[in-house]
C-alpha positions as CSV (number, residue, x, y, z in Angstrom):
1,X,-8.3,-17.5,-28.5
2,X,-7.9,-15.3,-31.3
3,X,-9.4,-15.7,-34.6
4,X,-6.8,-13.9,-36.7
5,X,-3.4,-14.9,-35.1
6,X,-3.2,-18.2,-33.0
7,X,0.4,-18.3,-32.7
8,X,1.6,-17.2,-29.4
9,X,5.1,-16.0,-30.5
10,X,2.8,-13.8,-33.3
11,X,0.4,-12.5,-30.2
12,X,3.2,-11.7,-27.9
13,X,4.5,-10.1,-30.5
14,X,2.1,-8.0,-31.7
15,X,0.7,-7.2,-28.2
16,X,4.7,-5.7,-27.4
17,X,4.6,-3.4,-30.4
18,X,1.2,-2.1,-29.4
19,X,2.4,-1.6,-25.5
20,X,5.7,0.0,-26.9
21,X,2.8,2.1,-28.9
22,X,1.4,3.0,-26.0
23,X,4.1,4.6,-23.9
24,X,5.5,6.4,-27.0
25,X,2.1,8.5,-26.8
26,X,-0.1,7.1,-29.3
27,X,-4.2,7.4,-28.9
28,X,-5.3,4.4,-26.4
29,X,-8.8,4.0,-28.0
30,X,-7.1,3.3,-31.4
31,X,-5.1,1.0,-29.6
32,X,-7.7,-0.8,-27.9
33,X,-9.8,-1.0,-31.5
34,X,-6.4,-2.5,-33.2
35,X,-6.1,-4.8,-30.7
36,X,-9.3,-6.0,-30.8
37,X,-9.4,-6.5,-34.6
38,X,-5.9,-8.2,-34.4
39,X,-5.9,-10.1,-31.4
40,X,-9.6,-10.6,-30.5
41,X,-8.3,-11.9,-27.2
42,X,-5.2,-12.8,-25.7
43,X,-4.2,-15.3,-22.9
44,X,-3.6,-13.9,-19.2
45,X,0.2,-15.5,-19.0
46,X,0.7,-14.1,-22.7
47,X,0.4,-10.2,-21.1
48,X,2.5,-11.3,-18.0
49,X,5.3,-12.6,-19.8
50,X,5.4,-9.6,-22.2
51,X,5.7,-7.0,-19.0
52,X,8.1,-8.7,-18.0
53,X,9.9,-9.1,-20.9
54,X,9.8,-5.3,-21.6
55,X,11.3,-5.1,-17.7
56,X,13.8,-7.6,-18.3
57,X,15.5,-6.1,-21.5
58,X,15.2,-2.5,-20.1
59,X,12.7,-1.6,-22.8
60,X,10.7,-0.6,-20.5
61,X,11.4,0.4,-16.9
62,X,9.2,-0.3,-13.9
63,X,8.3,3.2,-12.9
64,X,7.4,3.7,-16.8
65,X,5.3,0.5,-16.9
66,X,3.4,2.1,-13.6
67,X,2.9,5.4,-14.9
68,X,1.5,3.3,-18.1
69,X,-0.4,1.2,-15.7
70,X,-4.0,2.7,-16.4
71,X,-3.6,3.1,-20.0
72,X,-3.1,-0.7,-20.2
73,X,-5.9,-1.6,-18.6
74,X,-8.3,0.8,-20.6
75,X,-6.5,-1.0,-23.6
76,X,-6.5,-5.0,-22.7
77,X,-10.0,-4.7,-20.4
78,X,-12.0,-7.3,-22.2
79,X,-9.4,-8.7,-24.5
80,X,-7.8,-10.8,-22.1
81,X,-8.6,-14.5,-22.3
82,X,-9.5,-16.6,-18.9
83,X,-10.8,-19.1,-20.1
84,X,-8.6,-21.4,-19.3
85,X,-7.7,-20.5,-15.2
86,X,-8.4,-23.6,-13.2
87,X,-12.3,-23.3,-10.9
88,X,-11.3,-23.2,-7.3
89,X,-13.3,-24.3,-4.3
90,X,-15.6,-22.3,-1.8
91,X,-12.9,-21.0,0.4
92,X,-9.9,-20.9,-1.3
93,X,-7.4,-17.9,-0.8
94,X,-8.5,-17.2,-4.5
95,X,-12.7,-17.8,-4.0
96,X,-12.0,-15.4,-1.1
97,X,-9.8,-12.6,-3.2
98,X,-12.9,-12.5,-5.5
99,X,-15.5,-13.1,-2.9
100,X,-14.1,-9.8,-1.5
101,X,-14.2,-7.9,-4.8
102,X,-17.6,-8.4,-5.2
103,X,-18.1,-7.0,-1.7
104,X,-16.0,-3.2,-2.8
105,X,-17.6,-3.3,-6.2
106,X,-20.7,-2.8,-3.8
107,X,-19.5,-0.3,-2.1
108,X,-18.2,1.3,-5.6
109,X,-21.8,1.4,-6.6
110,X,-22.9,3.1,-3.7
111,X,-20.0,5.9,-3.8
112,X,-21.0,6.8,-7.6
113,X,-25.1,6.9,-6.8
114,X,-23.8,9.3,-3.9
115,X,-21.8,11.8,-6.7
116,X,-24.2,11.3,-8.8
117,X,-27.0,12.8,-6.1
118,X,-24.4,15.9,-5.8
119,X,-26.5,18.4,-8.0
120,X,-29.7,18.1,-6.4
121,X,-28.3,18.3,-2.7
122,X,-29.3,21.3,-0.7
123,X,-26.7,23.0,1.6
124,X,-28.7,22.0,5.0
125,X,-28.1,18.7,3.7
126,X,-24.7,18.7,3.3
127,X,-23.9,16.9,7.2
128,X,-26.2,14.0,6.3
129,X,-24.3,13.5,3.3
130,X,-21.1,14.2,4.2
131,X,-21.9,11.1,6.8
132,X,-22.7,8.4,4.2
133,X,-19.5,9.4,2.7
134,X,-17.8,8.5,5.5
135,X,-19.6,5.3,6.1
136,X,-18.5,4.3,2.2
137,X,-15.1,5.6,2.9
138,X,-14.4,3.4,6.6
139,X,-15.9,0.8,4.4
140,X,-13.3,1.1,1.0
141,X,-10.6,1.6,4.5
142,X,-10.7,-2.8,4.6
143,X,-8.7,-2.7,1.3
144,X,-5.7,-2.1,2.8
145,X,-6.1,-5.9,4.6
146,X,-7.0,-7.4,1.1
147,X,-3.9,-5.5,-0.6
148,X,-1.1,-6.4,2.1
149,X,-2.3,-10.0,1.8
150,X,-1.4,-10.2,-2.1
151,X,1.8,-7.8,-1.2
152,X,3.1,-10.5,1.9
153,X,1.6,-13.5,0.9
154,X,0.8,-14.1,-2.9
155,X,4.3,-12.2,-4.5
156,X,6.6,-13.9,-2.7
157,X,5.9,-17.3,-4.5
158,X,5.9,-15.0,-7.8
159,X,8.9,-13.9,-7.1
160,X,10.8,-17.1,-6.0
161,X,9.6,-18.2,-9.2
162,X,11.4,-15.2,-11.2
163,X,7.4,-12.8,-11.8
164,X,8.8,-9.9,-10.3
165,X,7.7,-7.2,-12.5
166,X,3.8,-7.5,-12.1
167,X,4.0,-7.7,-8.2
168,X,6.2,-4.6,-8.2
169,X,3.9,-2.3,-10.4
170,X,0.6,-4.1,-9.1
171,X,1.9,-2.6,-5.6
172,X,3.0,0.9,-6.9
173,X,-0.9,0.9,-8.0
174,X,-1.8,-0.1,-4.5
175,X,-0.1,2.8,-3.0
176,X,-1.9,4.9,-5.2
177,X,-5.0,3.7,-4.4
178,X,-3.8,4.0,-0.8
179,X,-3.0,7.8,-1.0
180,X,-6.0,8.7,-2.9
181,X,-7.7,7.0,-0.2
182,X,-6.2,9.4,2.3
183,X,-6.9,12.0,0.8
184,X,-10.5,11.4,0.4
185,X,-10.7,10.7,4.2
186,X,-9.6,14.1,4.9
187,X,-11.6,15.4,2.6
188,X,-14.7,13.7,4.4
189,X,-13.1,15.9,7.2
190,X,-12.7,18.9,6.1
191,X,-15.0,22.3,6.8
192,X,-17.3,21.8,3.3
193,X,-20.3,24.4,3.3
194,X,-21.1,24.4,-0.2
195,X,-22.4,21.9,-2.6
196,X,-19.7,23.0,-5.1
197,X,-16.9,22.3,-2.5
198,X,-18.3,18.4,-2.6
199,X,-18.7,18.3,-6.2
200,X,-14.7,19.0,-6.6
201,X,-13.9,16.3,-4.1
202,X,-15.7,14.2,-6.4
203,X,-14.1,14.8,-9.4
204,X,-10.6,15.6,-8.2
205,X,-10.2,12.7,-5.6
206,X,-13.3,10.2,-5.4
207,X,-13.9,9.6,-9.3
208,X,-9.9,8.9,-9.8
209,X,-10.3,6.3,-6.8
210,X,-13.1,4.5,-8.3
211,X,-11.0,4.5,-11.2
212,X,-8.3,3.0,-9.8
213,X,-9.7,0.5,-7.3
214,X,-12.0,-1.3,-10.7
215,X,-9.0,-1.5,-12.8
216,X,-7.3,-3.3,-9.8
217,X,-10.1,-5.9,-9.7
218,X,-9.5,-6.1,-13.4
219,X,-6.2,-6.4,-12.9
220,X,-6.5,-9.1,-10.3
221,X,-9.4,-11.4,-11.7
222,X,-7.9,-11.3,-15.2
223,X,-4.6,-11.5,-14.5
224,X,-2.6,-11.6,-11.3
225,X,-5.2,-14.4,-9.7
226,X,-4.7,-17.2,-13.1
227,X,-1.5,-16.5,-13.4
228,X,-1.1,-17.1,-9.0
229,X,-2.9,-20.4,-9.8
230,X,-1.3,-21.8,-12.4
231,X,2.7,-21.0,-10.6
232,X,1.6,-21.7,-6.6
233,X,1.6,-25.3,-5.5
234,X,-1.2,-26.9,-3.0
235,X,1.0,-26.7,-0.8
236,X,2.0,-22.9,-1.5
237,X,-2.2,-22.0,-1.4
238,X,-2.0,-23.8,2.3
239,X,0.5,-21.5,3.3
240,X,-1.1,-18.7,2.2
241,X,-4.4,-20.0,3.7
242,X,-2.8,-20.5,6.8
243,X,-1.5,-17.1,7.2
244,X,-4.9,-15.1,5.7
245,X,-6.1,-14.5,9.3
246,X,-2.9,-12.8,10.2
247,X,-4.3,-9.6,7.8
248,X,-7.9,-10.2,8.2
249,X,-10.6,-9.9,5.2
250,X,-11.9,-7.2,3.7
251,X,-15.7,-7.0,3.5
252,X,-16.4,-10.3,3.7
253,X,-16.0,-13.3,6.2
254,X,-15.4,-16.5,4.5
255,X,-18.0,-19.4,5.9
256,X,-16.3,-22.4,4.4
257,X,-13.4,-23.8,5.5
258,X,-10.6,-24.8,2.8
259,X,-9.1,-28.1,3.1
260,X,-6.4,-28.9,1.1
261,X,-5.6,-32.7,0.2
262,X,-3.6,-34.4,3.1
263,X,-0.4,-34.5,1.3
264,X,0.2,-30.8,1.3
265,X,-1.3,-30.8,5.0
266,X,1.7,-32.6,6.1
267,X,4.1,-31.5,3.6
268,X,3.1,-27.5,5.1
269,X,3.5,-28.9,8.4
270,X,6.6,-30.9,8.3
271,X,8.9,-27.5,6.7
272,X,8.1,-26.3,10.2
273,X,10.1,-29.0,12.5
274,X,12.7,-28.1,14.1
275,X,15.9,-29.3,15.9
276,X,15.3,-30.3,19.4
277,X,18.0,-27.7,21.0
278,X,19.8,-24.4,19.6
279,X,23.2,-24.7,21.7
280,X,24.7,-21.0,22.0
281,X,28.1,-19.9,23.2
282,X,26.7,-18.4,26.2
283,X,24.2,-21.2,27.1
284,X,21.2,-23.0,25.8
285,X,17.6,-23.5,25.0
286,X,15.0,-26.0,23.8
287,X,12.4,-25.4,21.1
288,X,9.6,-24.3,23.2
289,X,11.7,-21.9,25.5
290,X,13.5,-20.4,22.8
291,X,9.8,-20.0,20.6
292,X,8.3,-18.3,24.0
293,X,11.5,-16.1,24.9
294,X,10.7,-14.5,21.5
295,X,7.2,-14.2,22.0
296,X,7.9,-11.8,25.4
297,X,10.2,-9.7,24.1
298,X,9.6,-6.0,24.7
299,X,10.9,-5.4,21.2
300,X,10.7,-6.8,17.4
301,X,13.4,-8.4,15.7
302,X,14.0,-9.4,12.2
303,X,16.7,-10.9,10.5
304,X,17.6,-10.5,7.0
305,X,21.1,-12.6,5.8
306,X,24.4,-11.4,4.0
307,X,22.6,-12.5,0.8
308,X,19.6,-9.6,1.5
309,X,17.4,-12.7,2.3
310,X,15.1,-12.2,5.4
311,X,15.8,-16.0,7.8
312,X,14.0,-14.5,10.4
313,X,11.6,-12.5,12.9
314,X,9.9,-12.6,16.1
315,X,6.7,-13.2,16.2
316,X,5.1,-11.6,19.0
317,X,1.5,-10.7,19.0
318,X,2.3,-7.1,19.3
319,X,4.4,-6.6,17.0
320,X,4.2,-3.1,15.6
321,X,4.9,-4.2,12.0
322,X,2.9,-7.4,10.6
323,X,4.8,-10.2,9.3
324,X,4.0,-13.5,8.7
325,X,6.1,-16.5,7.2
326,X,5.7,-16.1,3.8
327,X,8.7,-13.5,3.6
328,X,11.0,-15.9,5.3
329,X,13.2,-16.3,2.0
330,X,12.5,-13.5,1.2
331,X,14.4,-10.9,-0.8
332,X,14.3,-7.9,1.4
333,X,14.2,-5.4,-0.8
334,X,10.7,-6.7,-1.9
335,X,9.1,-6.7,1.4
336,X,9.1,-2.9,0.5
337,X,6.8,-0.1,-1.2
338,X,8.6,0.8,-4.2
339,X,8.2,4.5,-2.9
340,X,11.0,3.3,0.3
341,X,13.3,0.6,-1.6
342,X,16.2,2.9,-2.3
343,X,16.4,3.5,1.4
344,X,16.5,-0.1,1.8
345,X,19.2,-0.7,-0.7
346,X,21.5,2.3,0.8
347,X,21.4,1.2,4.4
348,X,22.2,-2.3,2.9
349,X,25.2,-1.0,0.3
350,X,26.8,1.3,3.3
351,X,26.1,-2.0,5.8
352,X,27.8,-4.0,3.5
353,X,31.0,-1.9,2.9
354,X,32.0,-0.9,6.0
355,X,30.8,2.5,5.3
356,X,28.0,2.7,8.6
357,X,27.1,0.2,11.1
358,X,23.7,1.8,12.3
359,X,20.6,3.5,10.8
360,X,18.2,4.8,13.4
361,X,14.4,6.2,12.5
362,X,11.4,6.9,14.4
363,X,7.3,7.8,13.8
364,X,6.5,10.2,16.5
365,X,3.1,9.8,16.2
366,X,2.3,5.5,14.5
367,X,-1.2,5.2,15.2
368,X,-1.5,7.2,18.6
369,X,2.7,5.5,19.1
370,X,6.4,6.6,19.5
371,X,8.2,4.0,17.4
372,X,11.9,3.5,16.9
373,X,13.5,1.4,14.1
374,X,17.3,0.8,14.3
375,X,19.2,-0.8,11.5
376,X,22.4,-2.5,12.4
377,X,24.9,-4.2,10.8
378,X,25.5,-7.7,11.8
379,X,29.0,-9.0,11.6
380,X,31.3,-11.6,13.2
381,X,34.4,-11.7,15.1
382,X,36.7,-10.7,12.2
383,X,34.4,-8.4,10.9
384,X,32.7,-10.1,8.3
385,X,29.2,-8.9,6.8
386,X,26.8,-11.5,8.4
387,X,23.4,-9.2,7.6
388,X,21.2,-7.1,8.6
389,X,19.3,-6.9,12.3
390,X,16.2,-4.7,12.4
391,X,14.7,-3.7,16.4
392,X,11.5,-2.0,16.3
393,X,10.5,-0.8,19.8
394,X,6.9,1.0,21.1
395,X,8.6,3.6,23.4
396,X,5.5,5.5,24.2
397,X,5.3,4.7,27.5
398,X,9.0,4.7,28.4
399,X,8.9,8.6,26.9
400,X,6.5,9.5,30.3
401,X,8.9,8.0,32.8
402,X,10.3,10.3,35.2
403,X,11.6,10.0,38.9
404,X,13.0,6.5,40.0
405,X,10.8,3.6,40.3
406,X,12.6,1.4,43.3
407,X,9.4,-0.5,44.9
408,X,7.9,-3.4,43.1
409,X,4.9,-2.3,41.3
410,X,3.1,-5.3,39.3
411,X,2.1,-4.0,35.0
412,X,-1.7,-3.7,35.4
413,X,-3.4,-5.9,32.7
């Protein structure tokens, strides 16, 4: 803790006025130096609560706390205290989170050795090397997996627990990272014949993505992953343990299975049960049909309620979109890039007033895929806003019919 001020009110304090500093233009190293002589260090929760403070009374706004995003981590890298974040197991969703960091800061080191050989390349080299950094680049591609499991499965139980500005600018950074990603991959693709033609890619997209992908494990191990363990429950980490394998690791394959203590086994297990019947107007089903009728559709459903909350999808294994059961509860409107929300909140305002009953989009070309999305407004008899219903349907092969099909022809598996 710090030397000079060891009153948290005094150090939340002081680290606001230096963050307000910040975004008002003010030299980050001098910053960073003050902060240092002031604070020494400061606890991980203490810089959480103070984003979201400056969020909550609109001193600051989201998008500005993004596009201030790298200059705080230049400023608090080092000066954050973690001292006192709880050890966790071999295993655990968080061993595995930092398990996997350790993996892509390899990968890192390997990228910067490969700009820093630039110089002394020669042109008839420029294949071979153009290879290896495709090989680091497939490699740096598993991020995606380790991102979407903090996006679906660690910021939901911030947010149901009122955190919502650090998930919402931690996944601003992640689509960052993920364009400048992109951007290197078509780089890697691109006709380069000249040694100088690499040595731009390096400095105008691969040096910025090292840049940003270290001050994301920064951001992670100092911050998002203490303060994740000191809100989640047991019971919480099982859930999120549970539903890991849905996404998939990134670099790294865990060899020891987490076991949580028998108490949140059951407890995990028991939210689960269900009634024995659903009885509908027009007929009815038991559990087990009703589970496998939604397995088998041809289509992907989800539900989200009057109150924006999402109650429900259908889990088939081929859906085109992931989900998993940590957005059941859900507000919808975080189950979204921040890039997409206000499309989300229009359908939902127009939905909701009468204005439209139906929002149709489609990818002409989702991973080798025709997809359609249809938005539609759920209401009752009388008319009453009831939610939202979203249908997502892989109509690839449906686009080549032609003719009539009238004999019985079995689907080839």
């Amino acid at each position: 803790m710090s030397e000079l001020i060891d009153n948290s009110s005094q150090r939340k304090e002081m680290l606001r006025h230096l963050l307000l500093r910040l975004h008002e233009g003010e030299n980050p190293e001098v910053l960073r130096k003050r902060l240092v002589e002031v604070l020494s260090s400061i606890p991980y929760n203490e810089v959480v609560e103070v984003e979201q403070e400056l969020i909550n009374t609109r001193a600051l706004t989201e998008a500005e706390i993004l596009d201030f995003c790298d200059l705080h981590t230049a400023v608090l890298d080092g000066s954050i205290d973690t001292d006192g974040a709880p050890d966790v197991p071999a295993g655990h969703p968080v061993d595995t989170f930092k398990q996997e960091n350790r993996k892509v800061e390899e990968v890192l080191t390997r990228l910067k050795e490969w700009i820093l050989a630039i110089p002394a390349i020669e042109t008839s080299d420029l294949p071979a090397f153009l290879l290896a950094l495709k090989q680091h680049l497939n490699a740096l591609s598993d991020l995606d997996k380790h991102y979407k499991r903090k996006e679906y499965l660690l910021f939901p139980f911030l947010e149901k627990n009122e955190i919502t500005g650090p998930p919402k600018v931690m996944w601003g950074k992640h689509d960052e990272i993920r364009e400048l990603l992109k951007a290197a991959h078509e780089s890697s693709y691109a006709p380069i014949s000249e040694v100088a033609e690499l040595s731009s890619v390096a400095t105008l997209v691969l040096e910025p993505l090292i840049t940003l992908i270290e001050g994301m494990i920064m951001k992670e191990e100092q911050i998002l992953l203490p303060m994740c363990l000191e809100t989640l429950t047991e019971e919480d980490w099982f859930k999120v343990y549970q539903e890991t394998t849905e996404f998939g690791y990134c670099l790294y394959d865990p060899q020891t299975e987490w076991k949580p203590s028998e108490k949140a086994q059951q407890a995990t297990t028991a939210e689960y049960i269900q009634a024995d019947a659903i009885r509908l107007s027009s007929g009815a089903f038991d559990m087990e049909e009703l589970e496998a009728l939604f397995l088998h559709l041809p289509i992907d459903l989800t539900f989200v309620d009057k109150n924006d909350k999402v109650r429900f999808f259908s889990h088939s294994p081929k859906r085109v979109f992931e989900r998993n059961r940590s957005i059941i509860g859900r507000d919808v409107r975080m189950c979204h890039p921040p890039g997409s929300v206000h499309i989300v909140e229009q359908i939902i305002n127009d939905f909701k007033t009468g204005k439209e009953n139906k929002a149709t989009f489609w990818l002409s070309n989702f991973k080798g895929r025709f997809i359609v999305i249809e938005y539609t407004a759920v209401r009752s008899k009388d008319g009453t806003y009831l939610g939202v219903l979203e249908v997502t349907q892989d109509i690839t092969a449906l686009r080549s019919l032609e003719g009539d099909q009238r004999l019985l022809s079995y689907e080839q598996k």
